[in-house]
Structure formats: structure tokens, C-alpha cells
N, C-alpha and C positions, 0 to 999 in steps of 0.2 A: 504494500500500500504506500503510495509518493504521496500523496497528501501531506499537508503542511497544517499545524493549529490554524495556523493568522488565514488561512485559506477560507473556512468555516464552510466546508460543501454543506450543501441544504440544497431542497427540491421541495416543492408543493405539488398537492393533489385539491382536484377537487371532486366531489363525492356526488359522482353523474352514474353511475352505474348501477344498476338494480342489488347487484349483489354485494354492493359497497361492506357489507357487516360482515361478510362470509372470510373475503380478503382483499388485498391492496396489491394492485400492482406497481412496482417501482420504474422510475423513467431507464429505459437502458442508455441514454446520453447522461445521466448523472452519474454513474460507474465507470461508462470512458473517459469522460472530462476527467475528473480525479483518480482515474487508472485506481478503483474500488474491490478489492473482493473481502465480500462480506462472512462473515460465520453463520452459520446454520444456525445461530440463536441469538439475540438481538435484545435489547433490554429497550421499552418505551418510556419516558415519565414526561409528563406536563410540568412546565416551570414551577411552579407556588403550590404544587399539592403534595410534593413528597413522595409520592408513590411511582411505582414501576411495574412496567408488563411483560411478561418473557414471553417473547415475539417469535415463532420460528418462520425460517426467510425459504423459502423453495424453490425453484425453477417448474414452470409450468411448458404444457405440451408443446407453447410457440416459442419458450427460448427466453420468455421473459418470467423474471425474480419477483416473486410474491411474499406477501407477508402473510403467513398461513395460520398452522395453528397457536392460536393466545391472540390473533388479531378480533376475532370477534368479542372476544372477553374484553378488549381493550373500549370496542366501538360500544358492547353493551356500558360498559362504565361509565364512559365517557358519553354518551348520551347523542352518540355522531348520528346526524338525520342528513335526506338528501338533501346536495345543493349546497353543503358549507365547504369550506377551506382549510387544508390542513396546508402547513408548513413544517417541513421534517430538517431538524440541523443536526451533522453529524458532531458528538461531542466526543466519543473515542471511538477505539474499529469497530464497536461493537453494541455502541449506546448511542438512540436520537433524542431531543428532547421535540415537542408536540406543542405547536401553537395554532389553536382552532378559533376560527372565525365565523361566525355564522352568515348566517342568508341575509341579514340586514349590512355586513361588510363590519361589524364590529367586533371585535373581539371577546373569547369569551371563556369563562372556566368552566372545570369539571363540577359534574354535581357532589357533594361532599360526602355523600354514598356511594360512591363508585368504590367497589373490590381494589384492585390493583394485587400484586403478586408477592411484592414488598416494599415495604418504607424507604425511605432516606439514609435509614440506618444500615437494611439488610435484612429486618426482622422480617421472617412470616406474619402475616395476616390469617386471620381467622376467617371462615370462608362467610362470607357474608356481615363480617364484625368489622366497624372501622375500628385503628388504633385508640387507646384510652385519651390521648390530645385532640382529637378531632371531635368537636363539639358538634350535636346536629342542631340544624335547623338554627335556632334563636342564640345562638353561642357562638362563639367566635373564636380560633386559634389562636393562642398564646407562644410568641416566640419564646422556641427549646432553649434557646441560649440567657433565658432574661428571667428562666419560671419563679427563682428565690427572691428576682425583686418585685415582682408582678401580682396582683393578688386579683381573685375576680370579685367586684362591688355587687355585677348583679348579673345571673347567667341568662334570668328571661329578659332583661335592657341589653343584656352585650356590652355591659361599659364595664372596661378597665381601668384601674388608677394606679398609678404608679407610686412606688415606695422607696424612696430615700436613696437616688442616684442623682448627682449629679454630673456635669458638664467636665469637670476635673476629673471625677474618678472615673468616668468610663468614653474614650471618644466616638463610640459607638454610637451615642446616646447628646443631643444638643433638645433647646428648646427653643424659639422663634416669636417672636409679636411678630405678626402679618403686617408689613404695611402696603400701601394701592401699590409701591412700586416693586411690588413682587408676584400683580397679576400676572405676568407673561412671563418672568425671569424669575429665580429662585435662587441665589448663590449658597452654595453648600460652604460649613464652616472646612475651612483647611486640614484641621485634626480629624475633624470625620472623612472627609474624604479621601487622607492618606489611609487607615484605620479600615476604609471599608471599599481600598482599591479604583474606588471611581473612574480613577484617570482613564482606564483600559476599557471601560464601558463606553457602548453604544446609548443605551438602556438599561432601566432599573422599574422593577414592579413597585408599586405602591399602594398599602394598603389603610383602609381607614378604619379603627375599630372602635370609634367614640360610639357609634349605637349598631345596632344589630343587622340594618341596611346600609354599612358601611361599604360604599363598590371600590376595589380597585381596578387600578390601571397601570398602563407600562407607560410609562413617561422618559421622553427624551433626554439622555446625558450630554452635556457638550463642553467638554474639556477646553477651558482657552488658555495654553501653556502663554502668552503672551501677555494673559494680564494677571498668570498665575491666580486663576479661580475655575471651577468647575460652576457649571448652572444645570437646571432643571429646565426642560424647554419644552417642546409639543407634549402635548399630552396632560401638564402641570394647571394651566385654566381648566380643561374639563374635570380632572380631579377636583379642583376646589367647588365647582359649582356642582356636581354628580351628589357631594359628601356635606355639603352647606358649608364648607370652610370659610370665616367670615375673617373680614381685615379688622384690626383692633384686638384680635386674639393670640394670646400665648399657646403654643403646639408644642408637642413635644416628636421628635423623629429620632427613632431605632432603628437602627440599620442589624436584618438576622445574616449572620455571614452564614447561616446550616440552611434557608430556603434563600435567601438572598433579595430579600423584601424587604423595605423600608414602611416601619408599620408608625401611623401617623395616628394623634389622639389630643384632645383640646388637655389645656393644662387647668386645672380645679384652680379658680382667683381663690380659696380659701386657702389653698398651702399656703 
């Protein structure tokens, strides 16, 4: 395999086929271009949910490479209907990651019951069990890396408050007054952004957990080595206005380096 990281082979599909659930077939130009051969087993996961699908890859009757059995367990989980958009990136020989878009052109996640095959960690899943962090319905995922400072206020609101970190002790972790001139632009503090890699990104998921309809989004990274600051750019208005984020308020942003979300939450005026 000649592929390169910085290369990031990826290919999209779009799910026109009646048998779209059963399997997937793969572009045979996405294997020449990167001079690809893949394993007979293949591991799937969606960015921000943690989970994995072991995927086996086959060769069908015309020559071309299918993703066969544990594809349909993938498409059942994942709730894939006809007409949406996947985009498939290779992240090693042997792992893609899965970003699905629907019929309206937006992006979108999994449902929080989907199975998958394993965690982030490697653990089994229980057949039909999500892991004990995955809160249904009215709850909300609490980043792995923050659980000792983090407590739940209320599991049927979905609000989180946070406990006695500050800005010094952890640069993972910043808090924000909003003002208007952070509609369009966002600059990230320096220490966070060394702290949680930024520079190297494209993109960064974001999510909101102040109430229990909190939506995230993948918002634009844009590195300006020149005025030595990183910003927050497309994608960063529709978040504020999706989540009510209002100007005049203190935020707090936690960056999870284990799912790699930026989980966003209003700061209580009574600390």
C-alpha cells in the first residue's frame, strides 16, 4: 500500500441502489488512484459515536470489492435510508471513518441505539445493550476524559455543571463571554489549541450539552500561522443559532482528545 497519511484517500457513495442494506460496493478508481489492497476485514466507526463495525470486504462476480458481511448491521444501526450520502476516509489499511448526510444535504448522526461491534476502547458490546456512558434518549454523553470533574445536575434536562476546573489547571478546558464580534470568527485560546492539536485540523465536531436538544456540528478550523491564532469559521454561526448560544454569555469549551469533540455548555452566573 503507497498511500501517504497527508494523502487522506476517501471516496463517497450515494445510496441509489435497492439493495443499498445488503452491501456496498466500492469505487474501483479509489484503489488504483492510491494503489489500495485492502484486508478481508475492515473496521467502520462514525466520528463522535465511539463505536465500530467489522466490515468484511469481498470481491463480487464482476471484479468489483464489496463491503459484505457486518455491512448490513452497520446500515441497520446506523439508520442508512435511500438517497443519503456517505463519505468513506481511509484512516489506516484497515479502518474508515463514516460521515452520513442525508436527503436534505445536511449532515447527520447515528441514532444513539445503534449496536456497533465495539467501543473506542475495544470493549464488546452487548448484543442489543448500549455501553453504561451512553445515555438514551433525554441524556446526554459525558466526556471519558472529564467524568471526576463533571457531575450530572439533571439526567431528564440534560444539563451539566461543571466542578472546580479551571483555565490554569487544565488547557483543555477555557471559558468565553461571547461578544457580537465572535459571530463569524471565534479565536481559540493558544494553550488550548496547542493542548488539543488544532493546528493540523481541517475540522472539529462540536457539541452542545446545556439542554437535552443540544445539536452538534462540524465547524471549520482555520489555522493563521501568520497572525499566530487559530479561528473557528463555517459552521460556528449555525452552531450558535441551532443551540441558542446568546452574546453577553460566559461558555465554557472542553476539548475530548478520546472522541475528539469540543463539548460546549453556558457557565452558571452563580459560581
Amino acid at each position: 500500500m503507497s498511500w501517504r497519511k497527508k494523502e487522506k484517500p476517501s471516496f463517497f457513495k450515494v445510496l441509489s441502489n435497492k439493495d443499498f442494506r445488503k452491501l456496498l460496493r466500492l469505487p474501483p478508481h479509489f484503489l488504483r488512484k492510491y494503489e489500495l489492497t485492502l484486508p478481508a476485514n475492515v473496521k467502520l466507526r462514525v466520528d463522535d459515536s465511539g463505536r465500530r463495525w467489522n466490515v468484511r470486504v469481498e470481491p463480487m462476480d464482476d471484479g468489483l470489492l464489496c463491503f459484505t458481511n457486518g455491512w448490513e448491521k452497520f446500515a441497520k444501526d446506523a439508520a442508512l435510508n435511500l438517497g443519503e450520502f456517505l463519505v468513506f476516509s481511509l484512516l489506516s489499511k484497515s479502518e474508515f471513518n463514516v460521515v452520513i448526510y442525508e436527503t436534505s444535504c445536511c449532515e447527520r448522526e447515528i441514532p444513539t441505539h445503534g449496536g456497533g461491534d465495539e467501543t473506542e476502547s475495544g470493549i464488546k458490546w452487548g448484543r442489543g445493550r448500549p455501553p453504561l456512558n451512553i445515555k438514551r434518549e433525554t441524556t446526554l454523553e459525558i466526556p471519558p476524559s472529564r467524568r471526576s470533574r463533571v457531575e450530572v445536575k439533571s439526567q431528564v434536562k440534560g444539563i451539566y455543571k461543571r466542578n472546580g476546573y479551571s483555565k490554569k489547571s487544565d488547557p483543555l478546558c477555557f471559558e468565553r463571554l461571547l461578544k457580537t464580534h465572535h459571530r463569524s470568527l471565534f479565536t481559540l485560546p493558544k494553550e488550548f489549541s496547542v493542548a488539543s492539536n488544532m493546528k493540523v485540523r481541517t475540522q472539529v465536531r462540536m457539541k452542545y450539552v446545556g439542554n437535552p436538544r443540544g445539536v452538534s456540528r462540524v465547524v471549520a478550523v482555520y489555522p493563521r500561522p501568520q497572525m499566530y491564532r487559530i479561528d473557528l469559521g463555517r459552521g460556528w454561526r449555525q452552531f450558535q443559532v441551532e443551540n441558542g448560544v446568546e452574546f453577553g454569555k460566559t461558555y465554557s469549551f472542553e476539548f475530548n482528545p478520546d472522541n475528539q469533540v469540543i463539548y460546549v455548555n453556558q457557565v452558571d452566573s452563580s459560581e
